[in-house]
N, C-alpha and C positions, 0 to 999 in steps of 0.2 A: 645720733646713733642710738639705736635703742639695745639697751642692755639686760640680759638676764636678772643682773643685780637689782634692777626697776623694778622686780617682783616683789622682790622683798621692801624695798626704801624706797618705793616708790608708789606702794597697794594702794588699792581704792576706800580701804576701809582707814581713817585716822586710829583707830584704837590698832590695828595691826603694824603701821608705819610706826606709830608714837613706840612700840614693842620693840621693832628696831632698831630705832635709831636711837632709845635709851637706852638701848643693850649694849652698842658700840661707842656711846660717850662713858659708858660706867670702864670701858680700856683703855680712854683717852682717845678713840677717834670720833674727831669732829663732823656733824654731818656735811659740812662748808665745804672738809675736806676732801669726801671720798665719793658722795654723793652724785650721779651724773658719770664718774669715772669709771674705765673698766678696773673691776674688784680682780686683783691676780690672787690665787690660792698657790702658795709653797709649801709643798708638801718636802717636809723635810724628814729623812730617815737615817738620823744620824743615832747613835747608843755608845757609853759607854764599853759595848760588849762588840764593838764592830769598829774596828781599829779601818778597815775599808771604807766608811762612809764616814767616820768620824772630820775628815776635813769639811764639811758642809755645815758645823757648826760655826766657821766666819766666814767660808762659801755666801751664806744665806742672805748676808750682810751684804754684797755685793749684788746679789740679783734685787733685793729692795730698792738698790740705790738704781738700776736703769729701770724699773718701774718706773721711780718716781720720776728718774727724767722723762719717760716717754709720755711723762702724763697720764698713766695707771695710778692705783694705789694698793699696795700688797699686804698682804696678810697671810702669816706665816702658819701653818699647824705641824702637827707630828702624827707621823703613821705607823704601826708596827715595823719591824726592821728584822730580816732574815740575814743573820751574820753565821754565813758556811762553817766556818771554826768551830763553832758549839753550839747550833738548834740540833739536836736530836730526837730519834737517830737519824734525818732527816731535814734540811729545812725548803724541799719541794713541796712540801703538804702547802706551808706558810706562804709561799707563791699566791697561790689562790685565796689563801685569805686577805693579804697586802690586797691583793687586785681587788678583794669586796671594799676594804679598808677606803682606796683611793673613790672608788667608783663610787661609793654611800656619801663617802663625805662626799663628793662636787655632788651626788642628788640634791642632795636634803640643805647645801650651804649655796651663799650667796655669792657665787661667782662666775666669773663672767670666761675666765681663761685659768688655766695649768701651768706651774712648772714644779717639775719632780728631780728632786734631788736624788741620785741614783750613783751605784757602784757596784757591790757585792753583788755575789753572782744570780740572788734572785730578785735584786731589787726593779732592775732592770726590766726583765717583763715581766715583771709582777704593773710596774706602773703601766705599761703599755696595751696591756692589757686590761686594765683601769680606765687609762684612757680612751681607748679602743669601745668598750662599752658606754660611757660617759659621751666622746664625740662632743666637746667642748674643744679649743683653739686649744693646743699642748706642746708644750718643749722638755726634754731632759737637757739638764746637767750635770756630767759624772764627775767625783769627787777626783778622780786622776789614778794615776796606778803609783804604788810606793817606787821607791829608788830600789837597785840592786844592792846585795850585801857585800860583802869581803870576808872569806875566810883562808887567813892563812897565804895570804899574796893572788887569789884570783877571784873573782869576781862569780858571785851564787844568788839565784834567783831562786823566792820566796815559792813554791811549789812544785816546780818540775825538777829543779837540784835535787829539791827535798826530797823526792820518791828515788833519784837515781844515787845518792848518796847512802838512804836508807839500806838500799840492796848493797853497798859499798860495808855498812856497816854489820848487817844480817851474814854480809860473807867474810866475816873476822876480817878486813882490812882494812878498820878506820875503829881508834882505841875510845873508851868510854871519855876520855879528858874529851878527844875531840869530837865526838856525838856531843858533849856540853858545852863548847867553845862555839860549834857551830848553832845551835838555839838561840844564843847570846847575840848573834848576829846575819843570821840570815832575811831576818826579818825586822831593818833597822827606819823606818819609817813609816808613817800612815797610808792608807791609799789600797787599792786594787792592787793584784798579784802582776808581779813585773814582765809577764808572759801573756804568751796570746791563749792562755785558757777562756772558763765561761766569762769572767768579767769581762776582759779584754774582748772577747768575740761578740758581746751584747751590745756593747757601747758603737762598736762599728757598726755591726748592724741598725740600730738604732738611727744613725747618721746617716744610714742609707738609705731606710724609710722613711725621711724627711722629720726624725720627731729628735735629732738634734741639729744646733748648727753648723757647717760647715766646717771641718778643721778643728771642731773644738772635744771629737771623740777621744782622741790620742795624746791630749797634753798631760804631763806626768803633773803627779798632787801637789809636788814640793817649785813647779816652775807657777812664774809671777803670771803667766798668760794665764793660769786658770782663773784668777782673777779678772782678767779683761774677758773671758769667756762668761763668769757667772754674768758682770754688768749688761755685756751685749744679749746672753741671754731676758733678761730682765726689760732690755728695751723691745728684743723682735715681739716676746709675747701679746707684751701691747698692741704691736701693729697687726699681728695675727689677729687679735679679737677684731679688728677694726675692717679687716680683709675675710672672715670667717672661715678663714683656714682652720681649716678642722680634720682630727687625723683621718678621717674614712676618704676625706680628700688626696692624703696622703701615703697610707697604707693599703694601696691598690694593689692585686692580682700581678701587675705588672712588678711594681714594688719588690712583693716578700719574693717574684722570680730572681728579681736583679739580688735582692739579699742574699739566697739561696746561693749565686754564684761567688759572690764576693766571700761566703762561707766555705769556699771552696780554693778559692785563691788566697785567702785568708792560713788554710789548714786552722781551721777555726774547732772549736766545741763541739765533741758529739751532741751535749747539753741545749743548743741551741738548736736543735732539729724539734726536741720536743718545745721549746720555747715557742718558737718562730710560728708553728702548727696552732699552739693555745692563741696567741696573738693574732692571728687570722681568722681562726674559728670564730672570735669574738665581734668579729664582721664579716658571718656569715662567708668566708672564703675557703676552700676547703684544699688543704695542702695533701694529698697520699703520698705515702710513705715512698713512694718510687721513682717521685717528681724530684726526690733530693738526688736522688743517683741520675736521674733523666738529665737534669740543669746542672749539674757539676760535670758530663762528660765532657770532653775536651777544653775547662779551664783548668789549666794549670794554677800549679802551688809557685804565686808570687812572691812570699814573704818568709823569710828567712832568721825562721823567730821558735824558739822555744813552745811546746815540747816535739815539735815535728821539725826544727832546727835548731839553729843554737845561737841565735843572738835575742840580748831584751827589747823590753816595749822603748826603754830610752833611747837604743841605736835605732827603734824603728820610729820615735818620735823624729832623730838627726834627722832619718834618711826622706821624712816627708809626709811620714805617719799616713794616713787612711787618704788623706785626699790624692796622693802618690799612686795610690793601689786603685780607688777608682778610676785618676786618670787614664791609667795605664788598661783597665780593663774596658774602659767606654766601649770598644767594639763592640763586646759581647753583651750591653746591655740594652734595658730601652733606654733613652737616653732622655723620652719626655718625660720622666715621672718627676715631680716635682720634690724639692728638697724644702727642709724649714724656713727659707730665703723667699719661696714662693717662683725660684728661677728652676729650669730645670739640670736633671744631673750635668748634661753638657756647658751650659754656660757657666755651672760651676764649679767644673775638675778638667777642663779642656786644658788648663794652662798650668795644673799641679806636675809638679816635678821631684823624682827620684834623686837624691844626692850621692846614695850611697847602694848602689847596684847589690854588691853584698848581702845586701838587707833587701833592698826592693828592686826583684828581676825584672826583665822586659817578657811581653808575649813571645821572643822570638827565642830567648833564651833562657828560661825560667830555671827558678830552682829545683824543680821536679816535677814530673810529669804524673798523670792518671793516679790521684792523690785526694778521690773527690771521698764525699762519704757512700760506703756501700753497702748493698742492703740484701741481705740475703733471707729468703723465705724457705719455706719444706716441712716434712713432717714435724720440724722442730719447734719450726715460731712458724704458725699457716700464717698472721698478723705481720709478719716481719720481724726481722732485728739490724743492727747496723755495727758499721767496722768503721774506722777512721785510718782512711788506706797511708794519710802521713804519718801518723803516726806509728805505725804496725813494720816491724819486721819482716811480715807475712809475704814475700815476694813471688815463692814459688806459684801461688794460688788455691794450691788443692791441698789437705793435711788431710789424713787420716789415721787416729787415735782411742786410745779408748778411754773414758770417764773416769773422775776419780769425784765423786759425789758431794757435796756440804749440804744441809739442809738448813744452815743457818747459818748468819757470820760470828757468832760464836762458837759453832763446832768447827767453823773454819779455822778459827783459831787454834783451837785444841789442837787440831790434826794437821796443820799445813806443814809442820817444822818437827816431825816426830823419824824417828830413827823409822821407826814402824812402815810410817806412810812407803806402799809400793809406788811408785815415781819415778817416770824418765822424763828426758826433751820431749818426747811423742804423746804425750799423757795428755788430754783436754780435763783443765777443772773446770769442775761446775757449780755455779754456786746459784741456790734456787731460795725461794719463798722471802726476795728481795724488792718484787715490784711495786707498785700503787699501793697495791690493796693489804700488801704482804709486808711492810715495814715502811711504806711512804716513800719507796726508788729510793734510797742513801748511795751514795757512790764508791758504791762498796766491789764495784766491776772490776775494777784494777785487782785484782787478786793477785794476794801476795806469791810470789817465785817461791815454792819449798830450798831451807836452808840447805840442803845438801845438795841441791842445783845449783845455787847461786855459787857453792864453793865450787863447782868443777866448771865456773865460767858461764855457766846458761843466765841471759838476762831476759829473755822471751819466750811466749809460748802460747800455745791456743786456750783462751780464757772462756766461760761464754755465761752469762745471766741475766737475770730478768732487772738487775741492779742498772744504775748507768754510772758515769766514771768522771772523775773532774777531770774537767778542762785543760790543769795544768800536764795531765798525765799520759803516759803511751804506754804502746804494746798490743800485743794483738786480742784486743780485747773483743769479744761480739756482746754486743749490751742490749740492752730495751728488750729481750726476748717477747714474745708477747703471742698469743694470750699467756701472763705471767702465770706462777705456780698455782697461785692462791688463788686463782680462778680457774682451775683444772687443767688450765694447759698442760700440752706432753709434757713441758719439762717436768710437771711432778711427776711423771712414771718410769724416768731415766734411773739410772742401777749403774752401780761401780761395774767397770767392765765392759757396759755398752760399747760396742763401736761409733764412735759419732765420726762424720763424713765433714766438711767442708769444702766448698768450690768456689771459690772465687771467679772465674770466669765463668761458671752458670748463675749465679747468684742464689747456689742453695745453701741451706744448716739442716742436716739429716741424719736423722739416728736410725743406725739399721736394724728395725725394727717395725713390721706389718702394722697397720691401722687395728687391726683384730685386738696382736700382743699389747697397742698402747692403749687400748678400750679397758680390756683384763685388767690390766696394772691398775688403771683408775680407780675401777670399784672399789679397791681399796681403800683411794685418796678419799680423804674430807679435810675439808678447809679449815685452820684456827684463827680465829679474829681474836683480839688483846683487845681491843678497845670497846668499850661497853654502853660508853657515852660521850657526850661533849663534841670538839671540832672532829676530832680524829677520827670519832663514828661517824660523824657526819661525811668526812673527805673520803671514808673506807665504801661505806654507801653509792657514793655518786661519782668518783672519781672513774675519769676515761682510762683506757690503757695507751701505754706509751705511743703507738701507733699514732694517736688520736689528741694528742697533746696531754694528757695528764690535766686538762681540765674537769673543774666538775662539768656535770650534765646539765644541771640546772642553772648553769652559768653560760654556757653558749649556745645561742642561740640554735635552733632546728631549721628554722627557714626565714626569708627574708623579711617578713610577717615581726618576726619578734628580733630581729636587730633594732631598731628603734630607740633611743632612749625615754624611757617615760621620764616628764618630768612630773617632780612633786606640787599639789594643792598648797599653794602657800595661803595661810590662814594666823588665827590666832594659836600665840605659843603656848 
């Protein structure tokens, strides 16, 4: 078999070989050892700072060990790591960077296959996206999602509790002892958020795309099978190299369609619309913003999970976890696209079974209906924006309200919670100069309920910004606005008072206001950039709008001319 690795350990020149292979016996590998074998690179993204990824520091250990059985030899490194809790304000920008991270290293290093170690909500397609451009044989393994907490005799999950509680406490009825009782433990082991936010909606996705194993998306951090998951992963990569499964093989057109619907059955991530997009783009595939509304009509919301239901990722491990859901959805997919097995999705979810209906509906009875993501365009986002119909209270379809304006999410602070603020249930906030280019997207969408709402019972309401919103979270948020503020879009000409329109059954966002009036207001606008140098000028420069994946420009590819992987002049070091 000829391998990649033979470039390096195997050149034609003795003084280049001799460079190698002294390089790898000064860390104690032997050339006897590794020589000839496919080189697996584990990219590991574990930190201190990332309580989500941090089980993959003895994860790691166990994918070395089915290497070496399959007769691979692995080599371990470490990549930047985007831990959602604390990269600010921000850790979307760090997406794209991981993805150069992952991608540079397999150019420039000697390996032959991938496995990425993966959880937190950017790690995910950040690697796949890595991999995607790179197109070497690749597998994830996610670290598992943490257990749920206990406060107080019932049972609280790490994210979507946490915002419906918050409102619990913002409306005096939950005492400071218990806001501190509940921090102590709602968050009581390692792992991804216990809900089908962005974590949980990546790693499915991921499984669908063929770029994990089968069944192995869904198993929680603290059960002994993530263990047999890391091993078996460690062994298929091997065989992958040897069959040249490679993800462009497996990240087809057809693919991110089937992804997109399982995203939708799922009641998955707004988050992953712009993921899914950056991840395709990077093989030259090109996802519009309307194909998500297009391929979600008529699948139903299957799963019956937190924040668009109410059960955790545990009950949805019982009930059969992801391979239950695809079984269950085969109809509506292609069924040849191939999974990391090299079988396709049918010969390996034809026979997964549902345990627990509660948790995982049938086609004919699901948990709820016209639930997909929706995307509404108009004078407001010409680009688009989108709603997360399971999430959202938003039932009637059409609102019509008038603006109550932030121009930052620190004025938003100042003002959301003030006696002053004029605020009803009918009121749309706005919260602007949040997108790409305007603060790096932070998921600052979910905008907080003013306090003297939440006491007279309102828990919902028409939100809308260029921000996007975690995973774990609901409401009727309208996010992604785009073209964002900071690039002139209407939304910077919107004014306290505005009438803004929504329609849900047209698929518009419209502010009643002429093309003329939003030209006027403009001239006013000019942009502020903060960042003057380093990545963040760099990401502010070249970054796409939400529409478009939020990648940079210079990162995916324009036509099929430049998908290609170059590889690197291997020479003297």
């Amino acid at each position: 078999m000829s391998l990649r690795s033979d470039r390096w350990f195997k050149h034609p020149s003795k003084e280049t070989r001799f460079q190698h292979l002294s390089a790898m016996r000064a860390n104690g590998h032997v050339p006897e050892s590794f020589v000839g074998k496919p080189i697996i690179g584990i990219f590991n993204s574990w930190s201190d700072l990332n309580s989500c990824n941090a089980p993959h520091k003895e994860l790691v250990e166990f994918v070395k060990r089915g290497v070496l059985l399959a007769g691979g030899y692995p080599l371990e490194m470490h990549t930047i790591t985007a831990p959602s809790d604390f990269l600010k304000p921000s850790d979307l920008p760090y997406r794209n960077l991981m993805a150069m991270d992952v991608e540079e290293s397999i150019r420039g290093l000697p390996i032959d296959g991938a496995v990425m170690l993966c959880e937190c909500d950017k790690t995910t397609p950040a690697q796949l996206m890595g991999a995607a451009s790179s197109n070497i044989p690749s597998l994830q393994l996610a670290a598992g999602h943490r257990a749920s907490g206990s406060f107080r005799g019932k049972k609280v999950n790490y994210g979507t509790d946490l915002w419906r509680l918050m409102d619990d406490y913002n409306a005096g009825l939950m005492t400071e002892e218990e806001w501190t009782e509940l921090e102590k433990c709602i968050s009581c082991t390692q792992g991804g958020c216990p809900v089908m936010g962005t974590s949980s909606s990546m790693k499915c996705l991921s499984e669908m795309l063929g770029m994990m194993l089968p069944g192995t998306s869904t198993i929680p951090a603290t059960h002994a099978s993530r263990k047999w998951a890391a091993e078996e992963t460690g062994k298929r990569i091997v065989a992958m190299v040897g069959e040249g499964l490679t993800p462009s093989r497996l990240m087809t057109e057809a693919a991110f369609d089937n992804a997109i619907k399982l995203l939708a059955a799922l009641g998955g991530s707004t988050n992953a619309v712009i993921h899914l997009t950056a991840i395709a783009g990077r093989l030259g595939i090109r996802i519009p913003l309307k194909r998500y509304e297009e391929l979600s009509a008529g699948i139903p919301l299957l799963v019956n999970l937190q924040p668009s239901g109410e059960h955790s990722m545990d009950d949805f491990f019982e009930a059969g976890g992801i391979g239950a859901v695809i079984g269950r959805l085969l109809p509506h997919l292609d069924k040849t696209s191939l999974t990391a097995l090299g079988k396709t999705l049918e010969e390996a979810y034809r026979d997964a079974t549902s345990y627990r209906e509660d948790v995982i509906s049938t086609l004919s009875e699901p948990f709820k209906t016209d639930v997909g993501i929706a995307v509404l365009t108009g004078n407001l986002a010409p680009s688009g924006a989108i709603l997360k119909r399971a999430a959202s209270s938003f039932i009637n379809g059409k609102h019509r309200g008038q603006a109550i304006v932030f121009d930052s999410y620190e004025e938003m602070h100042e003002r959301i919670d003030g006696d002053d603020l004029e605020v009803d249930e009918t009121s749309v906030l706005v919260l602007r100069n949040c997108g790409p280019i305007g603060a790096g997207m932070p998921e600052w969408g979910a905008i907080p309920i003013p306090k003297k709402l939440l006491k007279l019972g309102v828990r919902d309401m028409v939100r809308i910004s260029d921000a996007r919103m975690s995973g774990t979270s609901y409401g009727t948020n309208i996010l992604h606005v785009s073209p964002e503020a900071q690039l002139g879009g209407p939304l910077a000409a919107i004014r306290n008072g505005d009438w803004i329109e929504v329609d849900l059954e047209r698929g518009t966002l419209h502010v009643e206001l002429t093309d003329a009036e939003i030209g006027e207001r403009l001239k006013a606008w000019a942009p502020v950039r903060l960042h003057k140098r380093g990545y963040m000028r760099m990401y502010a420069d070249h970054v796409l709008q939400a529409d478009e994946g939020c990648d940079l420009d210079n990162l995916r590819p324009k036509s099929e001319d430049e998908v290609p992987f170059i590889e690197p002049t291997v020479g003297r070091g």
